[in-house]
Backbone as a printed PyTorch tensor [residue, N CA C, xyz], in Angstrom:
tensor([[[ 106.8350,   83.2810, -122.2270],
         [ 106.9550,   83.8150, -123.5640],
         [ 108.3000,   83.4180, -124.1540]],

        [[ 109.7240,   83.6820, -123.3190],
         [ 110.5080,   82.8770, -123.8970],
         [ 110.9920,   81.5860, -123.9880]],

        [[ 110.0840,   81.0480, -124.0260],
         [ 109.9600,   79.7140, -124.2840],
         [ 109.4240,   79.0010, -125.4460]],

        [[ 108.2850,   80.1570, -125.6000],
         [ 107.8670,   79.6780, -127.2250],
         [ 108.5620,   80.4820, -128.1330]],

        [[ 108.8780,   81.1930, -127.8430],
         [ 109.7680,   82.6490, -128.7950],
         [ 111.2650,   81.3270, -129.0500]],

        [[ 111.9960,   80.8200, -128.3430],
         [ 113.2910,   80.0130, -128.5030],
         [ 112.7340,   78.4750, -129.3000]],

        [[ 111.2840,   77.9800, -128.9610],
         [ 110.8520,   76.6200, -129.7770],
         [ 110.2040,   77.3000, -131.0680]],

        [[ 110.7240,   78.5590, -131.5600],
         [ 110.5880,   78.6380, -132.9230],
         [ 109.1100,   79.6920, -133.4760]],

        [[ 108.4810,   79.6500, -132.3050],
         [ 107.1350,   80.7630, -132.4410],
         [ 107.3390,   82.2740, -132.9770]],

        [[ 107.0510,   83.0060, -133.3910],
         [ 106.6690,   84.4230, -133.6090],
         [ 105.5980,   85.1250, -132.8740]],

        [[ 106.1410,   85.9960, -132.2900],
         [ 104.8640,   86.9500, -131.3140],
         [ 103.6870,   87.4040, -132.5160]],

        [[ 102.8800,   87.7140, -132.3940],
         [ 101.7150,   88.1380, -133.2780],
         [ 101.3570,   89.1300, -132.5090]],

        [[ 101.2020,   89.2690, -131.2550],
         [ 100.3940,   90.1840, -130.8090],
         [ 100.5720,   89.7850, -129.1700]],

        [[ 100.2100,   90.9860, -128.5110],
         [ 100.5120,   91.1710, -127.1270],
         [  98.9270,   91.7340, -126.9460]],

        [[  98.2600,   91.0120, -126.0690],
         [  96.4010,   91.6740, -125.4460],
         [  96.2670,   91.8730, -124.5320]],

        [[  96.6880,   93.3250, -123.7950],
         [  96.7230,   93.6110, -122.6800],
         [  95.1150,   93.6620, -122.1150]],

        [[  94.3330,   92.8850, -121.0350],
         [  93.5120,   93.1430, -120.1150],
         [  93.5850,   93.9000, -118.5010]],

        [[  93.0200,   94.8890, -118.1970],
         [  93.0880,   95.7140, -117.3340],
         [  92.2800,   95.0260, -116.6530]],

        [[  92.5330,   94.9190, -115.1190],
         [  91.8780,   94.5800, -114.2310],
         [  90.9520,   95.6410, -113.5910]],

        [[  89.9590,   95.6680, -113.6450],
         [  88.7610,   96.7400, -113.3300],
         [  88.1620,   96.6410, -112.2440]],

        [[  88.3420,   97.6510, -111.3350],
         [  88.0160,   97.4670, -110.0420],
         [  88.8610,   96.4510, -108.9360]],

        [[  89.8780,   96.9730, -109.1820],
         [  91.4400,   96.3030, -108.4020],
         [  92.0910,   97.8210, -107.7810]],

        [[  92.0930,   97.3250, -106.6930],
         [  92.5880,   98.5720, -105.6600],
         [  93.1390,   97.6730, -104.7120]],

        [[  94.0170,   98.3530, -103.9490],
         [  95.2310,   98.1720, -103.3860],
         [  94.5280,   98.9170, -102.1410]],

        [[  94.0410,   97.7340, -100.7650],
         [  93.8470,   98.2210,  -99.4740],
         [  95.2350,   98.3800,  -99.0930]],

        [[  95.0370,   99.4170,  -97.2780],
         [  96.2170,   99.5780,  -96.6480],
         [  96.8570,   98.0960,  -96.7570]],

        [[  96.0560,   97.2410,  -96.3060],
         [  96.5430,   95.7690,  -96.1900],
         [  97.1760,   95.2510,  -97.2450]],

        [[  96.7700,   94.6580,  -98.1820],
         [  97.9380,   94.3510,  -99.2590],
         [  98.7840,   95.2130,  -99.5440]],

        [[  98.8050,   96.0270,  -99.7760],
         [ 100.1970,   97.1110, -100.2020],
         [ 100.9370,   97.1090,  -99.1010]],

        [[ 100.9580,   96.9980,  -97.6320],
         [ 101.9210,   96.6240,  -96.8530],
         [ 102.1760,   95.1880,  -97.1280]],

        [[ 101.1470,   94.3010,  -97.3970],
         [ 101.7820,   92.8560,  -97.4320],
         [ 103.4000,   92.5520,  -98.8100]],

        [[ 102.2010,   93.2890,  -99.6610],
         [ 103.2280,   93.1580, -100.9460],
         [ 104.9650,   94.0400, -100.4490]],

        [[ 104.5760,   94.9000,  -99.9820],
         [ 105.9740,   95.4700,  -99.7160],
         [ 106.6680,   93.9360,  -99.0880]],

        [[ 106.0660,   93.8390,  -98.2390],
         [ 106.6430,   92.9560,  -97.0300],
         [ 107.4990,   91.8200,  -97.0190]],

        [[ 106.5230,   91.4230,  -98.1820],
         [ 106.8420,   89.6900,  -98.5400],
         [ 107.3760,   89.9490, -100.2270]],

        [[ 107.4580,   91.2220, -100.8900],
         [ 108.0120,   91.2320, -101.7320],
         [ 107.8130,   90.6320, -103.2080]],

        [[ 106.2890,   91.2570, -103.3210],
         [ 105.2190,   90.9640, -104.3030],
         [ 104.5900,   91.9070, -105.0690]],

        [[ 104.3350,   91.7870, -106.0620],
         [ 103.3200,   92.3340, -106.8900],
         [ 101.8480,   92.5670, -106.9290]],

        [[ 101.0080,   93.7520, -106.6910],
         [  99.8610,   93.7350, -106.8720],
         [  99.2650,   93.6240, -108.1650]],

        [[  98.6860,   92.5210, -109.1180],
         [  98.2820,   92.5100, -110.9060],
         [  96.9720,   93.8270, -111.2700]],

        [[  97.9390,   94.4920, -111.6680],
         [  96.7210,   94.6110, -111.9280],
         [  96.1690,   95.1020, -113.9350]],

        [[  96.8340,   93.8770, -114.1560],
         [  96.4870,   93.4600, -115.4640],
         [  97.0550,   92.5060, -116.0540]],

        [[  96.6560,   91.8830, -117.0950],
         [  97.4310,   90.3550, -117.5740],
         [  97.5890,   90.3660, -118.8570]],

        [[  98.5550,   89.7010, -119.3160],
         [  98.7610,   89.4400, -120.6940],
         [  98.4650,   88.5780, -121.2680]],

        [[  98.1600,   88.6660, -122.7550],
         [  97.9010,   87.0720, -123.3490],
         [  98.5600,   86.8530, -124.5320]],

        [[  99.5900,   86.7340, -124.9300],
         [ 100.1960,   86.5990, -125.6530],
         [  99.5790,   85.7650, -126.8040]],

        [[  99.7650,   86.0760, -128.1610],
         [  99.3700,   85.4760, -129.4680],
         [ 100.4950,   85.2160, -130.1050]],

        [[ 100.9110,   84.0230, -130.6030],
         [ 102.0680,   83.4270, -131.1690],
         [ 101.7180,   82.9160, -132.6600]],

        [[ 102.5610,   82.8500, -133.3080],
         [ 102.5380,   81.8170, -134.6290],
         [ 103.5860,   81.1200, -135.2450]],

        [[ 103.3000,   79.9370, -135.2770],
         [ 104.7020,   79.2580, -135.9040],
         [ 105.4900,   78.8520, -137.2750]],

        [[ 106.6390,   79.7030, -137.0610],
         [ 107.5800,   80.0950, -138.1190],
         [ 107.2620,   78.8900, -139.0630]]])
């Protein structure tokens, strides 16, 4: 995002998607601790327009 935000873009809008049916076994949530990661559990999509 800051990358197009500094080559001159304007945010328009931020579209948050929820990941549905994303759960966190014993297993990944120790992995993520472990190795020092993130479980997603949603994504962004950013909408831009240029200035």
């Amino acid at each position: 995002m800051e990358r197009f935000l500094k080559a001159g873009f304007a945010l328009r809008e931020d579209i948050i998607k929820v990941q549905h049916n994303c759960h966190a076994t014993g297993f990944w949530k120790k992995k993520s601790q472990e190795y020092n990661f993130l479980l997603i559990m949603h994504k962004h999509l950013f909408v831009f327009q240029k200035k």
